[in-house]
C-alpha positions, 0 to 999 in steps of 0.5 A: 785530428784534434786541436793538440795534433794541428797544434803540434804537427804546426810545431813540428814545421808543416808550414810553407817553404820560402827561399831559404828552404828550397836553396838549401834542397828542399821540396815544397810539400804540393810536389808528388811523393817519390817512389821509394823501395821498402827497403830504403824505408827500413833502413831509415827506421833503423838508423833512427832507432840507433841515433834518434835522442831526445824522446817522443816529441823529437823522434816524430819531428825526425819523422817529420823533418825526413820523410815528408819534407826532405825525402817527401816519401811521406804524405803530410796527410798520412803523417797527421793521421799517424801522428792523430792515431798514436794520441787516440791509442794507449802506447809510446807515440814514436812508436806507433807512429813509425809503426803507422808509416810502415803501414801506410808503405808496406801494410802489416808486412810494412808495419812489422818490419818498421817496428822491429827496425826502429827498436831493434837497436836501443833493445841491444843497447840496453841489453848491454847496459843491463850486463854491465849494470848487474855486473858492475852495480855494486861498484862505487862508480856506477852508483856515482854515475847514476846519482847525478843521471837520476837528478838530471832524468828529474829535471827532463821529466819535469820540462816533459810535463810542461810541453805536454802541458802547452801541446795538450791543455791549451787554454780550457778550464777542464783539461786543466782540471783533469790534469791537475786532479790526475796529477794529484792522485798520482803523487797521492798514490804513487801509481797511475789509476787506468780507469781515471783515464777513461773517466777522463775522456768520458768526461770530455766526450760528455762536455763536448755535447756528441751526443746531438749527433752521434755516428753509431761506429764510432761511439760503439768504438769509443765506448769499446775503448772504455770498456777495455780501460775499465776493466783492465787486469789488475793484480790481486797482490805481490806476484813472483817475477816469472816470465809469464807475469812479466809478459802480463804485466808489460802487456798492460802496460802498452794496452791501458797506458796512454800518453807519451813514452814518459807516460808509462812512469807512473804506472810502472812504478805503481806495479813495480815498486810499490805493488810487486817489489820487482824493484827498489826505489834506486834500481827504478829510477835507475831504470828511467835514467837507461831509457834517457841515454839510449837512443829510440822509444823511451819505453825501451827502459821495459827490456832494462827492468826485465832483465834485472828482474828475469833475465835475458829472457825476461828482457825479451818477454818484457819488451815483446808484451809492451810493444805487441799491444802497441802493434795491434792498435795501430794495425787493426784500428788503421784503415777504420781510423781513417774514415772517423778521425774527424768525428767531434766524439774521437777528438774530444776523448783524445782531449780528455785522455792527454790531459790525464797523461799530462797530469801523471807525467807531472805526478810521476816526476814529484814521486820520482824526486822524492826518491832522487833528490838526496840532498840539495846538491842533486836538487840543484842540478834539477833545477839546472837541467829544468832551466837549461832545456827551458831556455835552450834547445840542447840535447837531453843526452848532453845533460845526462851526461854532464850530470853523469860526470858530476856524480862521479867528480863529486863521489 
């Protein structure tokens, strides 16, 4: 596992037990693992998906916190795999790693279950946000609600970036180049170019000398990877939003986006906003604003686009074409991962694409600011959320919501 992995799983508390800890019911990690009927797990992944805040990093520390050290139905090495898995493969973390617990329980059976367990509840609860948004989206209310969300959605990105930032650049001069180019371009071009997130890891990969010693499988598999990044489908022109292209578009978007769920801002906007206009401006930024109040993967935000853009059927065909990629790179690539993920060419092209997705989620939030912040007022409340999280550890949900009532107390 990559250097950004152990920094994080660190953070996430794998650490020793001490007194405090064991009076307060916990297991020490050494004990055996407890037996748990699959059922028990399914449920947990549901209830997760219903009351899990505050986006990718939170969501696996959940996972963390729960499974290994409370109820130790979880291995701590199965979970630093998972967690390993979900940053080597384009997708959602949360995702692919509730996805790789399940399989590590229960096989494809197992990773089939988890994952509809775990999105199952923040898809119905953006479907009725997606009702009461085109029913009501033209009611001065709702506008309100959403100019102070979109302000406070500003300053979460933001504070993203600058953890993703420490997770994943450390203290190397070239990550932070490929960050800082990549966060460039996006706000440059306002869209996410897939192939500067291979070149990225290619670079790394190239940097880290590999090829003294390559293994054959691996590099084949890593230059597979590649391959696939670059020549990821792109679009001729403006395309009309039929369920067919939506399923498409979304497809790519879970197979060539890496990064965390925040990840797929960029990209989205690029094709969205800029190359289709499914979407205006508002109605995306929008869009981001409903993933930061529900509950579960922040990618749930797809099932809100599709439905403004198709309908219920385009919800479901949106959320099907992003998370079937996701699905696929965490059960085909599971049992190979295994036996390479300590190989230096895995761990050096992982260190190349995060820090590329590091850089897009920081140009992605300049663009989206350029659109959300109206006035200084909205600027201010930024700031303020930025600060806040900065400082404190408080609930993104508690922010969105405190900004949601200013909008409507200031309209």
């Amino acid at each position: 596992m990559h250097d950004s992995s152990r920094e994080y799983c660190n953070e996430l508390t794998l650490r020793p037990m001490d007194d405090a800890d064991l009076a307060r019911g916990k297991a020490p990690l050494e004990q055996p693992l407890v037996p748990v009927a699959p059922w028990r797990l399914y449920l947990y992944f549901l209830r997760l998906g219903a009351t899990g805040f505050g986006g990718p990093i939170a969501l696996a520390g959940f996972m963390q916190r729960d499974l290994v050290e409370h109820r130790r139905w979880i291995s701590p090495e199965d979970y630093r795999d998972g967690l390993a898995l979900a940053q080597l493969a384009p997708g959602p973390l949360a995702a692919q790693l509730a996805m790789y617990l399940g399989y590590v329980h229960g096989g494809v059976a197992g990773a089939t279950l988890v994952s509809l367990a775990f999105i199952l509840p923040s898809f119905l609860m953006v479907w009725g946000l997606s009702v009461a948004y085109v029913r009501f989206g033209g009611l001065a209310w709702m506008q309100a609600l959403f100019y102070g969300v979109g302000a406070a959605v500003i300053g979460i990105i933001a504070r993203s970036a600058c953890k993703l930032t420490r997770l994943t650049l450390r203290r190397s001069a070239m990550l932070w180049t490929i960050a800082a180019v990549m966060a460039l371009t996006t706000a440059w071009t306002e869209r996410e170019i897939a192939w500067l997130f291979v070149l990225a890891g290619v670079v790394t990969t190239l940097h880290a000398g590999w090829w003294r010693r390559p293994d054959a499988s691996v590099v084949s598999g890593v230059t597979g990877v590649g391959v696939v990044g670059l020549y990821a489908p792109a679009a001729a022109g403006a395309l009309a939003p039929t369920l067919q292209n939506v399923f498409w578009l979304f497809a790519k978007a879970g197979a060539f986006v890496f990064g965390s769920g925040l990840a797929i801002v960029p990209f989205l906007y690029g094709e969205l906003v800029q190359t289709h206009a499914w979407l205006g401006d508002r109605q995306f930024l929008d869009a981001v604003a409903v993933a930061m109040i529900t509950p579960g993967p922040v990618v749930i935000t797809v099932a809100f686009i599709g439905y403004l853009v198709a309908g219920p059927w385009g919800m479901a065909v949106a959320a099907l074409g992003v998370f079937l990629p996701v699905y696929l790179f965490v059960i085909l690539p599971a049992p190979y991962f295994r036996r390479h993920r300590s190989q230096p060419i895995v761990k050096a092209f992982v260190d190349g694409v995060s820090a590329a997705a590091t850089g897009a989620i920081a140009g992605a939030a300049y663009v989206l600011a350029t659109r959300a912040l109206v006035d200084v007022s909205t600027a201010v409340v930024a700031v303020l959320v930025f600060l806040v999280l900065a400082r404190w550890k408080v609930s993104e949900l508690w922010l969105i919501g405190a900004a949601g009532i200013w909008g409507l107390m200031v309209a």
